[in-house]
C-alpha positions, 0 to 999 in steps of 0.5 A: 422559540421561547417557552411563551411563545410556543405555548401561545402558537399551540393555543392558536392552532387547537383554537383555529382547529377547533373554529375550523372544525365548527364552521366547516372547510369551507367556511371564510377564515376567522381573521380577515385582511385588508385585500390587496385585490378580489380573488377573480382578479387575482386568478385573471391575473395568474392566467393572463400570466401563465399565458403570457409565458406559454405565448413567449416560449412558443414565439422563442420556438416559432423563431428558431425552429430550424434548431428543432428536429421532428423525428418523424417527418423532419418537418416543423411545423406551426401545429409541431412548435405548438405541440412542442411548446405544451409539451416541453412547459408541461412534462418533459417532452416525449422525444419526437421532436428534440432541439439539435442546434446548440441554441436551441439547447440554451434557449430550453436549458436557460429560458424554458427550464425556469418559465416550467418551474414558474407556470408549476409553481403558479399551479401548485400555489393556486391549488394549495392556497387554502392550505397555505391561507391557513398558515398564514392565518395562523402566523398572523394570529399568533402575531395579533396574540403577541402586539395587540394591547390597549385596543378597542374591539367593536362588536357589530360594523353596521351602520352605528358600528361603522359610525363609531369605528369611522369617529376612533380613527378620528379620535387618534386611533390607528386602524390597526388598533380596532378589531372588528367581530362581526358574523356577516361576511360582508361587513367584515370584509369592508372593515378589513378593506378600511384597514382595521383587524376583522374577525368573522364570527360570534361577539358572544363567543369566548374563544372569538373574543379571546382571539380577540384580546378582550383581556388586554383590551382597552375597551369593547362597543357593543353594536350588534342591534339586538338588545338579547345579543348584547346582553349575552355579549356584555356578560360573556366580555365582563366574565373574561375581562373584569376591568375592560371598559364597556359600551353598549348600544340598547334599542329598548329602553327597558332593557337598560337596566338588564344591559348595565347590571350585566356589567356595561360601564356606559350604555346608550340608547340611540332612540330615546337619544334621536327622540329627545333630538326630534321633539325639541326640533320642533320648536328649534332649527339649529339645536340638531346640528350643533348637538351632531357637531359637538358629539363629532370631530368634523364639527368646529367644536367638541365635547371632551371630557378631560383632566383640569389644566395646570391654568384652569386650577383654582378660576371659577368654572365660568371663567375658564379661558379659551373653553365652555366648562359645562360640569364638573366631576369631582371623585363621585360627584357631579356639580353643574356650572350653572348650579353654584357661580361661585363654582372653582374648579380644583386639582384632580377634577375631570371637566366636561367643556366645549373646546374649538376642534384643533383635531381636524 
């Protein structure tokens, strides 16, 4: 093991020690995986096992009981071959009833030796699973530490953290490449089961955001639907990460201004976005669903914001083939198409532009 890598698995296991501590034994584990299946099944299914192998032994007995002897009464019974299966899975057996027949010795030497060791095993697992879901959180920790880069974590998988991660996926983002923070237990557990990297816990909490890889992010959503939680969460994420992309979600216009000088980069406000939408529904029937339709992939077209093509250099912003350019970004300045018609679009400038949906 390497000096960094060594260094990173100790950080790992005092950080997971020290949220451990703070949440208590019984708490939900910080990183939560997709399940294969609940855990009531899982259990079923371990004792529909063990079951299972005490009813085959006890069949293999029944059957060849004339190759066990009762040191008692001589007799073998159903009720013995019963006793003698339990006992002989369980322990060791007790000597009143012991196999004599060379057949009867293989079928305990080859067949019951490993179905004990088995149906142990099954509950030396079952008891000690926490011990064991606890170093395998830990490796896969330290595995999220080492491969987790240029990623997005999304603080909140509510209803509009649940929109947003459903449209990264659209976007190209593999499931692998969002990380969920969220401090419900369920909704952390169904971002998991939909395949991205969950973490229960507090967005706003330095060693969850660590955990996290907020440093080696691409960019965080702030989605939490509390405009004094993503204050704190936009002032803890910029004082870890300086140059990690912000995008926070503001109930309140008027905290706008207190959420963008905590150091998002982008911030939108879902009610005055759905009350411009209302007011001019009013007076119009299709301007909602082509407004949805653009801001989504599972429209016919989208907005994108873009470099300028190689063939669109030097055409008027009017004149762009096969696409709507809208606005221009030029260094720090803005210039609608619709301001100048004589408008050129030039090397280096970002367009914003109405472009048929070839993602789908």
């Amino acid at each position: 093991m390497t000096g960094s890598r060594r260094v990173r698995l100790g950080w790992v296991r005092r950080t997971m020690r020290r949220i451990r501590a703070e949440r208590g034994a019984d708490a939900m584990p910080l990183l939560v995986q997709r399940a294969a299946r609940p855990a009531e099944i899982t259990l079923l299914l371990r004792v529909g096992l063990v079951l299972s192998l005490v009813a085959s032994v006890f069949i293999v007995f029944l059957l060849d009981r004339d190759g066990l002897r009762d040191q008692i009464d001589g007799n073998v019974s159903v009720t013995d071959v019963i006793y003698f299966t339990m006992v002989t899975i369980t322990t060791v057996g007790y000597g009143d009833i012991v196999p004599v027949s060379d057949q009867a010795r293989l079928i305990d030497a080859f067949f019951v030796t490993p179905v004990r060791i088995f149906v142990w095993l099954t509950f030396l697992g079952t008891a000690y699973q926490l011990i064991i879901q606890r170093l395998i959180e830990e490796w896969r920790m330290l595995r999220l530490q080492r491969e987790l880069k240029d990623h997005v974590i999304l603080c909140g998988y509510g209803h509009s953290g649940s929109i947003a991660a459903s449209e990264l996926l659209l976007r190209g983002w593999e499931p692998e490449q969002v990380a969920v923070i969220d401090p419900d237990r369920e909704e952390v557990t169904r971002a998991a089961d939909r395949g991205f990297i969950g973490l229960h816990g507090d967005a706003s909490s330095e060693e969850i955001l660590r955990v996290a890889g907020v440093q080696r992010a691409h960019s965080v959503i702030v989605s939490v639907g509390r405009d004094d939680t993503t204050v704190l969460i936009v002032l803890t994420v910029r004082a870890l990460a300086s140059k990690v992309r912000i995008i926070a979600s503001v109930a309140e216009p008027e905290n706008v201004k207190i959420v963008r000088s905590g150091g998002a980069d982008e911030i939108v406000a879902p009610s005055r976005f759905g009350g411009y939408l209302m007011a001019d529904a009013v007076n119009t029937q299709g301007t909602i669903d082509f407004v949805s339709e653009l801001l989504s992939y599972r429209g016919q077209c989208q907005l994108v914001e873009r470099e300028a093509r190689a063939e669109e250099v030097g055409c008027l912003a009017r004149e762009a083939g096969g696409t709507v350019i809208v606005e221009i970004r030029r260094g720090q300045r803005r210039f609608g198409c619709w301001d100048d018609p004589a408008l050129r679009i030039e090397a280096g400038d970002r367009v914003i532009a109405i472009d048929a949906n070839d993602g789908r």
